[in-house]
KOLGUFI-846086 format. One record per residue (C-alpha): residue in three letters; z negated, y negated, x negated. Coordinates in steps of 0.25 Angstrom, whole numbers, plus 5000, padded with zeros to 4 digits. Example, Ala and Ser with C-alpha at 12.3 -4.5 7.8 and 13.67 -1.06 7.14 Angstrom:
BEGIN
ALA496950184951 SER497150044945 
This chain:
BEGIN
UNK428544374884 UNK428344394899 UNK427444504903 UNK428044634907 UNK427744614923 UNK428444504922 UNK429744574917 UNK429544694928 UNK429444594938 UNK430544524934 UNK431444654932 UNK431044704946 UNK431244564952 UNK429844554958 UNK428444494955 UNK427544604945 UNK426244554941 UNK425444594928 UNK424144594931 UNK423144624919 UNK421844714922 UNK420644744914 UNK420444884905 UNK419344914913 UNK420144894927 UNK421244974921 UNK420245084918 UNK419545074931 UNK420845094937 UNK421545204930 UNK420145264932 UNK420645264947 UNK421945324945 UNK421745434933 UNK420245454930 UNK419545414915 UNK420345484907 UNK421745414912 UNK420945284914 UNK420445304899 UNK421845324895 UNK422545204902 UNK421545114897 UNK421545164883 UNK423045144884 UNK422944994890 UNK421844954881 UNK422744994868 UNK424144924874 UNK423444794878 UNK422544774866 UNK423644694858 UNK424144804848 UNK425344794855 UNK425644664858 UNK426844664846 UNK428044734848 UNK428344854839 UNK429644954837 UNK429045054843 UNK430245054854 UNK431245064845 UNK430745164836 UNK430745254846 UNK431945224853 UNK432845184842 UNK433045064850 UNK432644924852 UNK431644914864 UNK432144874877 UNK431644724882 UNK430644734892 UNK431344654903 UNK432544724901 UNK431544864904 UNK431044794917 UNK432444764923 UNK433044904918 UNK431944974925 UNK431844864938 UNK433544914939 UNK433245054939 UNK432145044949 UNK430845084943 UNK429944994946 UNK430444974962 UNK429445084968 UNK428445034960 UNK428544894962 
């Protein structure tokens, strides 16, 4: 499976790099931007997504939605087409 920066590079037709961090750098710069209570927070959060629980799929998606999920890919270009990502990029 490609790794999602490659899909949003790929849907925006430009080069996006994922470049992995440490926790600890994360927090240091979260600290930056929202003090200890947002850095604790982000972190948390980013601790939890990353520690493997979640690396299988659920239905989670279509529980919710009634609907199958949308592939990723087809996220990236449908969001590239509308614009989203151009003043960000």
């Amino acid at each position: 499976m490609p790794h999602p920066a490659g899909e949003i590079g790929r849907a925006m037709g430009r080069a996006v790099r994922y470049e992995p961090i440490s926790l600890e750098a994360f927090h240091a710069s979260m600290m930056a931007v929202g003090g200890p209570l947002v850095a604790d927070v982000f972190t948390d959060i980013c601790r939890e997504v990353l520690d493997g629980r979640n690396a299988k799929l659920g239905d989670g998606v279509q529980r919710a939605l009634g609907r199958a999920p949308r592939d990723f890919a087809d996220f990236c270009h449908a969001v590239a087409s509308d614009g989203a990502w151009d003043e960000a990029a």
